[in-house]
TITI-449708 format. One line per 8 residues: number of its first residue (from 1); their letters; for each residue z negated, y, x negated of N, C-alpha, C, O, CB. Coordinates in pm, 1 decimal. Atoms other than C-alpha are relative to their C-alpha. Glycine has a CB too. Layout:
NUM	A	Z Y X Z Y X Z Y X Z Y X Z Y X; ... $
***
This chain:
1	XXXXXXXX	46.8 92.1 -102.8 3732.2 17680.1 -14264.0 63.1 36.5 133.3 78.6 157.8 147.8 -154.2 2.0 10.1; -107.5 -2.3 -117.0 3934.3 17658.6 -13934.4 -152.5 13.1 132.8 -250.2 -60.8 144.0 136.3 -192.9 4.9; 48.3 24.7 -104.2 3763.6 17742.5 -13635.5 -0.5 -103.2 102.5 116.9 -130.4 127.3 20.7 70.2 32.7; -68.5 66.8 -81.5 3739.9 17492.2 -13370.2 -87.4 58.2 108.2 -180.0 138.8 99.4 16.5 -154.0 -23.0; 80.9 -4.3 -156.4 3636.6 17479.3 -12976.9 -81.7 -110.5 13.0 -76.8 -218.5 -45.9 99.4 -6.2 136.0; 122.3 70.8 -52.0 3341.0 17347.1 -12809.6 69.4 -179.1 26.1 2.7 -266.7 -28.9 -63.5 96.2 171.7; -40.2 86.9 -30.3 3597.5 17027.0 -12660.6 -22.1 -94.1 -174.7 -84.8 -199.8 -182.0 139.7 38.5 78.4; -3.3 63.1 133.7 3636.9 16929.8 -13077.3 -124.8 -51.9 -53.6 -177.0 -153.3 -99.9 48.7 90.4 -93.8 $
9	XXXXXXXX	165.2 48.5 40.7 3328.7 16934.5 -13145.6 -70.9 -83.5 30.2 -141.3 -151.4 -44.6 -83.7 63.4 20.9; 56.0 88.7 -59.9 3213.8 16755.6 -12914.3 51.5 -127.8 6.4 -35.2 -208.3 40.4 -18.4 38.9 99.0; -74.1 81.4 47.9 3481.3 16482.1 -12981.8 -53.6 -99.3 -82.6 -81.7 -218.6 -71.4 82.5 58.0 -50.8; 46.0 20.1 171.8 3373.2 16500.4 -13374.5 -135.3 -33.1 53.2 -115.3 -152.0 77.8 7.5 156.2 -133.3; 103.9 -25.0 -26.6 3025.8 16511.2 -13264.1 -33.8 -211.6 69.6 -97.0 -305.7 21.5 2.1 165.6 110.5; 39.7 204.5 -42.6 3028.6 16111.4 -13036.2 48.9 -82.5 -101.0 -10.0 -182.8 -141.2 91.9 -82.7 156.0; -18.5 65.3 89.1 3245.1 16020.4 -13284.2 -80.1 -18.0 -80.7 -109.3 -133.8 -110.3 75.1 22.8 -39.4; 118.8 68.0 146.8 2987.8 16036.7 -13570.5 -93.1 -97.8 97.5 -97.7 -211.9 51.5 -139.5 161.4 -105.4 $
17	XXXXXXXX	97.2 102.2 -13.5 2719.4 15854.0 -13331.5 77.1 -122.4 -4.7 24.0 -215.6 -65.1 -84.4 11.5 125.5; -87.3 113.9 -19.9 3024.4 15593.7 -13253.4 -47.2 -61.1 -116.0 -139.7 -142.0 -122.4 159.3 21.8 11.6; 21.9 30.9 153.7 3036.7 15552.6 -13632.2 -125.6 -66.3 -62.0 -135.8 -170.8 -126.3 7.2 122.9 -68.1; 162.9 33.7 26.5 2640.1 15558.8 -13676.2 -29.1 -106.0 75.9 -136.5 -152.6 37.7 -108.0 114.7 38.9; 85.7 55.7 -99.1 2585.8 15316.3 -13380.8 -139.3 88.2 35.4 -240.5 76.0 -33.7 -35.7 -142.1 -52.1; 80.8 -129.7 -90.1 2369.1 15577.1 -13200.3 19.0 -61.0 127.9 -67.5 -83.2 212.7 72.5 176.7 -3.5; -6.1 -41.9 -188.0 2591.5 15518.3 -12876.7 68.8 -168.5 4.9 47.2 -241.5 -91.9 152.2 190.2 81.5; -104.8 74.0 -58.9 2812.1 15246.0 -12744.8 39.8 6.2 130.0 -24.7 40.3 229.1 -20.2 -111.2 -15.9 $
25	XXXXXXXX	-77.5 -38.8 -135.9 3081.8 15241.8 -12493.2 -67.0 -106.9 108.4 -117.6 -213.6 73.7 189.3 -22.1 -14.6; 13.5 94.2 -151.5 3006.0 15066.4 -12158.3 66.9 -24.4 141.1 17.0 46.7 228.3 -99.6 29.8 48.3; -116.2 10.7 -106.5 3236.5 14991.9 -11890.4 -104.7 67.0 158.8 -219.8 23.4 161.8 71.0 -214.8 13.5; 92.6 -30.2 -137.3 3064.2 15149.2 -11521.1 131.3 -20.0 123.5 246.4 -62.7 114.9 -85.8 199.6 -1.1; -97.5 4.9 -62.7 3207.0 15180.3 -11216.1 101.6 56.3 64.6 81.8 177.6 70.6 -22.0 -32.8 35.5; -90.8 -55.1 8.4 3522.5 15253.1 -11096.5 117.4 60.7 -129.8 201.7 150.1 -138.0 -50.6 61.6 59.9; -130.1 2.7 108.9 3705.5 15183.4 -11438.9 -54.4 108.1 -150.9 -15.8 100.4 -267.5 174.3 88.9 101.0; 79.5 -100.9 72.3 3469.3 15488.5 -11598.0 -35.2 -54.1 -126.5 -12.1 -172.4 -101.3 -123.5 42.8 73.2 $
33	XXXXXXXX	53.6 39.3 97.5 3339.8 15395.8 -11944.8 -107.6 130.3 -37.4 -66.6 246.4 -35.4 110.3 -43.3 -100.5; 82.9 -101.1 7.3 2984.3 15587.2 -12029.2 -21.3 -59.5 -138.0 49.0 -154.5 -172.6 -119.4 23.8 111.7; 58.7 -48.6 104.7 2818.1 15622.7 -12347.4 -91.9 -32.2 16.9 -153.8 39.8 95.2 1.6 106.8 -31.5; 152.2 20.6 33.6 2494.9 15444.1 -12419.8 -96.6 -5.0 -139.1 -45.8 -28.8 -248.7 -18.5 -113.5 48.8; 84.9 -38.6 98.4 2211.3 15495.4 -12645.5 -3.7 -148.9 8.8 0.0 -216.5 111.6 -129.6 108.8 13.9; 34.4 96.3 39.4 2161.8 15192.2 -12852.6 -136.4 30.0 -55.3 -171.7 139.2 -99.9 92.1 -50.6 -75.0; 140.5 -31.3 44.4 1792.4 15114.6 -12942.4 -2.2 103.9 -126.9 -47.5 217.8 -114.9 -74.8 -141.6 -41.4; 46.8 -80.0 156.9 1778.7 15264.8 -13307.3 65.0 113.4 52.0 -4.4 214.9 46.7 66.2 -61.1 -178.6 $
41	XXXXXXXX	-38.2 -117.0 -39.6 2034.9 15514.2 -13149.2 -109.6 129.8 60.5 -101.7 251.1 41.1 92.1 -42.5 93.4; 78.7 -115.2 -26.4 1736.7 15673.5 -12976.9 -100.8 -9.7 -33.7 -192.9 51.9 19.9 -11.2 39.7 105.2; 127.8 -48.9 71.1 1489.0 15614.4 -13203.3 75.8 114.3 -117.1 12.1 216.7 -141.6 -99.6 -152.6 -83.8; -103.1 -54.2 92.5 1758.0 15768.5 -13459.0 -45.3 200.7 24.0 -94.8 284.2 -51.7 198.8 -67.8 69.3; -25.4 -56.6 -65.6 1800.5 16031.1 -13191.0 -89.8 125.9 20.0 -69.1 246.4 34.4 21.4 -73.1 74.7; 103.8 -102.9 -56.5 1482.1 16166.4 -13120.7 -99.1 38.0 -116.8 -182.6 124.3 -89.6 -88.0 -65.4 131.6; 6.5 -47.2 153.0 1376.2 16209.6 -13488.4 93.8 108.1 -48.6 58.3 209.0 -109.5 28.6 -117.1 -90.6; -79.1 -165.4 20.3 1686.3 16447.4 -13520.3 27.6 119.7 81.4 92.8 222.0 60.5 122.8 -11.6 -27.0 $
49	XXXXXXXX	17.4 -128.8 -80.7 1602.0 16636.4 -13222.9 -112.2 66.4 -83.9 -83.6 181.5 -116.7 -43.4 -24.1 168.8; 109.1 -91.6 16.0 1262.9 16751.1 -13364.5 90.8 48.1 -149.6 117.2 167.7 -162.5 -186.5 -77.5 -7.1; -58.7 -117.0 123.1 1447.8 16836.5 -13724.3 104.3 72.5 63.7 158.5 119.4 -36.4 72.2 -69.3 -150.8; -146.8 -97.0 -89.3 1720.4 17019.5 -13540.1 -86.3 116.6 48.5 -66.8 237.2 33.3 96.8 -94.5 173.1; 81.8 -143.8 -66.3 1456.9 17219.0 -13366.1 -41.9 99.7 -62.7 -44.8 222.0 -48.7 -115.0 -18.3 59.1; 107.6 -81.0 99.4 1258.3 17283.1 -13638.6 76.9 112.8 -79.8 38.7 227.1 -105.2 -75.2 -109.5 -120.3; -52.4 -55.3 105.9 1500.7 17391.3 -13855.5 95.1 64.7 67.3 177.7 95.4 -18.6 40.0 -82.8 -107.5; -51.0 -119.0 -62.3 1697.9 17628.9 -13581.2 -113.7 71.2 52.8 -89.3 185.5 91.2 101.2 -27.9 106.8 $
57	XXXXXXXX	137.5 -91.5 -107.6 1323.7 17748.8 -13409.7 36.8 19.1 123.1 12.7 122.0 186.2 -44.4 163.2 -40.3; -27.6 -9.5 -125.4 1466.2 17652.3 -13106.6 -2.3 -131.3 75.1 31.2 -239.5 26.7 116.9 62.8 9.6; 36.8 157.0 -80.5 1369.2 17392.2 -12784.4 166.7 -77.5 5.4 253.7 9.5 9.0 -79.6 32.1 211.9; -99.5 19.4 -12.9 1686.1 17164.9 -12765.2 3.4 -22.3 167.7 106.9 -63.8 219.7 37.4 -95.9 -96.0; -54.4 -8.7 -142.3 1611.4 17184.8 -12365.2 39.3 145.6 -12.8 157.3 136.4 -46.8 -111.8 -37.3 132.0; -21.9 -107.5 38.6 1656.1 17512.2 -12412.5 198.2 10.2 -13.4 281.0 33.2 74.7 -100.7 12.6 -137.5; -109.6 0.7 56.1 1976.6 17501.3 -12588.9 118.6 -75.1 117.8 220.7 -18.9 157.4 -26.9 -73.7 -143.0; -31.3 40.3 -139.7 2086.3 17264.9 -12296.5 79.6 19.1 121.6 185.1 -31.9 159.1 -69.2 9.4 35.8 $
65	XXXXXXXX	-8.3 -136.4 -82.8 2071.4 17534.5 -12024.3 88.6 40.0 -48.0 195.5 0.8 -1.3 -100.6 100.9 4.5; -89.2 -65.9 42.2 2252.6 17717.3 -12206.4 168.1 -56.1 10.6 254.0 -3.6 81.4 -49.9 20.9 -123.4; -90.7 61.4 -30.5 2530.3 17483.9 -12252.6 85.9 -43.3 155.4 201.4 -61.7 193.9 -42.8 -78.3 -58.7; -64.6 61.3 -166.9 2550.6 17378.1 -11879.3 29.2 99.1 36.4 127.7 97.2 110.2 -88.5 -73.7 122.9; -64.8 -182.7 -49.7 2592.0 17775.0 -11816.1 92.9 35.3 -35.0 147.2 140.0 0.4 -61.1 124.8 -38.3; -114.8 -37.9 122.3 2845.7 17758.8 -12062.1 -39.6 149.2 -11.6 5.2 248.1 46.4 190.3 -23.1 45.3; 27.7 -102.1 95.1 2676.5 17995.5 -12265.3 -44.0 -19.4 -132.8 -90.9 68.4 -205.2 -81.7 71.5 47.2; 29.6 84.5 147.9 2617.2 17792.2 -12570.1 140.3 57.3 -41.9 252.5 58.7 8.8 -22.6 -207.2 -2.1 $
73	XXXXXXXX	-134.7 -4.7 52.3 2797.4 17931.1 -12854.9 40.7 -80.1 -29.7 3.0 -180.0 31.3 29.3 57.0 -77.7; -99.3 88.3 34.9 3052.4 17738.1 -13042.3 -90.1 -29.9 -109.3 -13.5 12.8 -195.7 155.3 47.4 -24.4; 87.6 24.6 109.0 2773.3 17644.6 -13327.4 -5.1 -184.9 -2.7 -27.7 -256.0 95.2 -164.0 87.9 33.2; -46.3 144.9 17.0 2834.4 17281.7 -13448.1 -170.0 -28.5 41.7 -189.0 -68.1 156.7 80.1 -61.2 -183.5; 79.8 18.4 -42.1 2444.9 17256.7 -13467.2 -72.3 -26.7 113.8 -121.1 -133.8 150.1 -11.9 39.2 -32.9; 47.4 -48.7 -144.0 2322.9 17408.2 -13146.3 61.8 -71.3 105.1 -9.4 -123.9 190.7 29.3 147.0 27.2; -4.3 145.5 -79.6 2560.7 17179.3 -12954.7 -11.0 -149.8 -10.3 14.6 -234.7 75.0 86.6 -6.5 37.8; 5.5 105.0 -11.8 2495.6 16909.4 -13090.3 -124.7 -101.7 74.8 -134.2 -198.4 150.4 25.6 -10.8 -106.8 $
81	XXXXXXXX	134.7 -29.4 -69.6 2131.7 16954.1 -13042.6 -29.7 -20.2 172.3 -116.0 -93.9 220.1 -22.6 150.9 -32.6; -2.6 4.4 -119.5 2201.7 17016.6 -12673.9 44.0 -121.5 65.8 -11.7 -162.1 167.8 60.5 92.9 31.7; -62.9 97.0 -62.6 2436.0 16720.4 -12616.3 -118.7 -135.4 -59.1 -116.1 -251.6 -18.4 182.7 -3.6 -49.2; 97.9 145.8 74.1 2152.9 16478.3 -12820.6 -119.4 46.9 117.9 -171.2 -56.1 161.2 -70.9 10.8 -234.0; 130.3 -30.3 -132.7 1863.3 16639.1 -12526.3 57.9 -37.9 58.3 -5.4 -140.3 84.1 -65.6 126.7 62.3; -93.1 71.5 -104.7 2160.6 16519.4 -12269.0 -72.6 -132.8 1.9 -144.2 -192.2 82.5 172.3 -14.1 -43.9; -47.4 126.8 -43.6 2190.6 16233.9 -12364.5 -110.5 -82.7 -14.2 -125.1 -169.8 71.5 118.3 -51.5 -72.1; 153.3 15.9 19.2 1831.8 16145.5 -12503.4 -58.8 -43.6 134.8 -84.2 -160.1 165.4 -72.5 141.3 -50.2 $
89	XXXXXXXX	87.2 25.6 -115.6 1662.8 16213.0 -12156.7 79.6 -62.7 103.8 14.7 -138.3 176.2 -65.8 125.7 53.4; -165.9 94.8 -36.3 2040.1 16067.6 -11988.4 -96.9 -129.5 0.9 -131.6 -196.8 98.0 173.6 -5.2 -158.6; 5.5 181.9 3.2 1917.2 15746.9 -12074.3 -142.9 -46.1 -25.3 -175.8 -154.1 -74.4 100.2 -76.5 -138.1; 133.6 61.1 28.5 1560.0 15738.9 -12086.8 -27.0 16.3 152.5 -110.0 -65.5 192.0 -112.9 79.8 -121.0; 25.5 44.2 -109.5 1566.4 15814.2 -11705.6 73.6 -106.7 71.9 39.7 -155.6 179.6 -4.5 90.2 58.2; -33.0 161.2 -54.7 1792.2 15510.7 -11659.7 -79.2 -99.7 0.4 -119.8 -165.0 96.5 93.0 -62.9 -62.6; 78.9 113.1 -5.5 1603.0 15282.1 -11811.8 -160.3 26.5 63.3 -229.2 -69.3 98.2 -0.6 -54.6 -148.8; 86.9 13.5 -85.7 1306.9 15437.2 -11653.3 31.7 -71.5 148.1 -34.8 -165.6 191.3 -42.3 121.8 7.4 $
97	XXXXXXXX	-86.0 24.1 -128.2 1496.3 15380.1 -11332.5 11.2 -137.1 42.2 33.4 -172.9 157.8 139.3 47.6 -17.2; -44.2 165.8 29.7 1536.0 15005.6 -11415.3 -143.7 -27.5 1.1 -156.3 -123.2 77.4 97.0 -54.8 -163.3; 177.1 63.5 11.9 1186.8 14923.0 -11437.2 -47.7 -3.4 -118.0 -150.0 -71.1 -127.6 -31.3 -152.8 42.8; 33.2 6.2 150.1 1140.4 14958.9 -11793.2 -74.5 92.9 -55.6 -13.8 199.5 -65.8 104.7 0.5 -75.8; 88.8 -146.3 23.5 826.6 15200.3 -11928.2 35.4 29.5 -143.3 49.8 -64.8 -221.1 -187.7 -12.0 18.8; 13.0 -25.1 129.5 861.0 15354.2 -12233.4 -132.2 78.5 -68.9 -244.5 80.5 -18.5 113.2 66.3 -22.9; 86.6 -103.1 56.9 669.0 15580.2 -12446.8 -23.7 141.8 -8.4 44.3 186.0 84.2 5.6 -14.5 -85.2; 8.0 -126.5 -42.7 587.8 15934.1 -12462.3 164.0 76.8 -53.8 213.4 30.3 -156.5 -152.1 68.6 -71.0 $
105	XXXXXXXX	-108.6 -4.4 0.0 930.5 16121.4 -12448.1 -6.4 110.4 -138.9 -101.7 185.0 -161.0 61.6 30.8 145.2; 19.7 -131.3 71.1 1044.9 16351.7 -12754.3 31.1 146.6 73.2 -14.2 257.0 42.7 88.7 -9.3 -120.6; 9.8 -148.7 -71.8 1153.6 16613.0 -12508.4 57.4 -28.7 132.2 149.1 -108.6 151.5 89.9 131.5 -78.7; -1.2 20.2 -149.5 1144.0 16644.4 -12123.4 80.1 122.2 27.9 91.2 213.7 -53.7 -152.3 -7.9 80.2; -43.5 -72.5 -85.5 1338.8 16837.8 -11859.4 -49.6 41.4 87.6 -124.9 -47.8 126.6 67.9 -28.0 32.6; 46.7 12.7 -143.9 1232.2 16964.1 -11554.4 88.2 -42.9 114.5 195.9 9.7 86.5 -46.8 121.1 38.1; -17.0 10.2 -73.8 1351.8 16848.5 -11258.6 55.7 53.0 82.9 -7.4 39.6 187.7 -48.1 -18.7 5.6; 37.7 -79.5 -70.6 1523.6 17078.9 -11082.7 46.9 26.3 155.5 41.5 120.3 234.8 14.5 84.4 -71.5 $
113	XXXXXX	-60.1 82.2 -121.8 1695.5 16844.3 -10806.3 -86.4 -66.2 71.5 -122.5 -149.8 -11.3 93.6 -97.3 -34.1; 66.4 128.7 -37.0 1485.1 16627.8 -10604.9 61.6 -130.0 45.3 -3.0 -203.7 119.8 -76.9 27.9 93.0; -93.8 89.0 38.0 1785.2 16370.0 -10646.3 -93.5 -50.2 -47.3 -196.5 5.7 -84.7 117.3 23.2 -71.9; 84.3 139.6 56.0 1643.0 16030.7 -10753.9 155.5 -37.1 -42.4 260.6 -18.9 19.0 -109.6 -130.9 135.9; -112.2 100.1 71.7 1887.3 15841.6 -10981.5 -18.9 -131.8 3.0 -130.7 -182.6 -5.7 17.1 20.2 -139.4; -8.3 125.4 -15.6 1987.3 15517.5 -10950.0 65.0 -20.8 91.9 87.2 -136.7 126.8 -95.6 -58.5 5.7 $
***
């Protein structure tokens, strides 16, 4: 098995949601294209955070942190985990943001900006 880096992974990693419909591209501004959670994408989403957790015994905010410290190892799991808490709470404070309520979240962040988005 070939080692790869964190960049591959993470590649391989949107690609499968691409594939799954999880995400879709979206044009923003200034030419940017972001990555959005399609509905089932984060119902999908937040069903394989809690097995991900369960089955490493670890918070995926957690895992997170780590990553943004770049101290996440190279573990296909563990980032994926981290980049699915991204992008999970990513887009559940948009559409909070938008006026739209949802339901109770599968996993929260703290705060640790007092930045408002939008």
């Amino acid at each position: 098995m070939e080692l790869q880096n964190k960049d591959q992974l993470k590649t391989e990693i949107l690609q499968s949601w691409l594939k799954s419909a999880w995400v879709y591209p979206m044009q923003g501004p200034e030419e940017q294209t972001f990555l959005r959670l399609t509905p089932g994408g984060r119902l999908k989403m937040r069903r394989r955070i809690g097995e991900i957790e369960s089955a490493l015994g670890v918070e995926g905010s957690d895992l997170l942190k780590q990553e943004e410290a770049g101290t996440l190892p190279v573990e296909r799991d563990k980032l994926e985990l981290a980049m699915m808490v991204q992008a999970y709470t990513s887009e559940r404070r948009f559409i909070e943001s938008q006026g739209t309520s949802l339901g109770t979240a599968a996993v929260t962040l703290e705060d640790d900006s007092p930045e408002e988005i939008g």
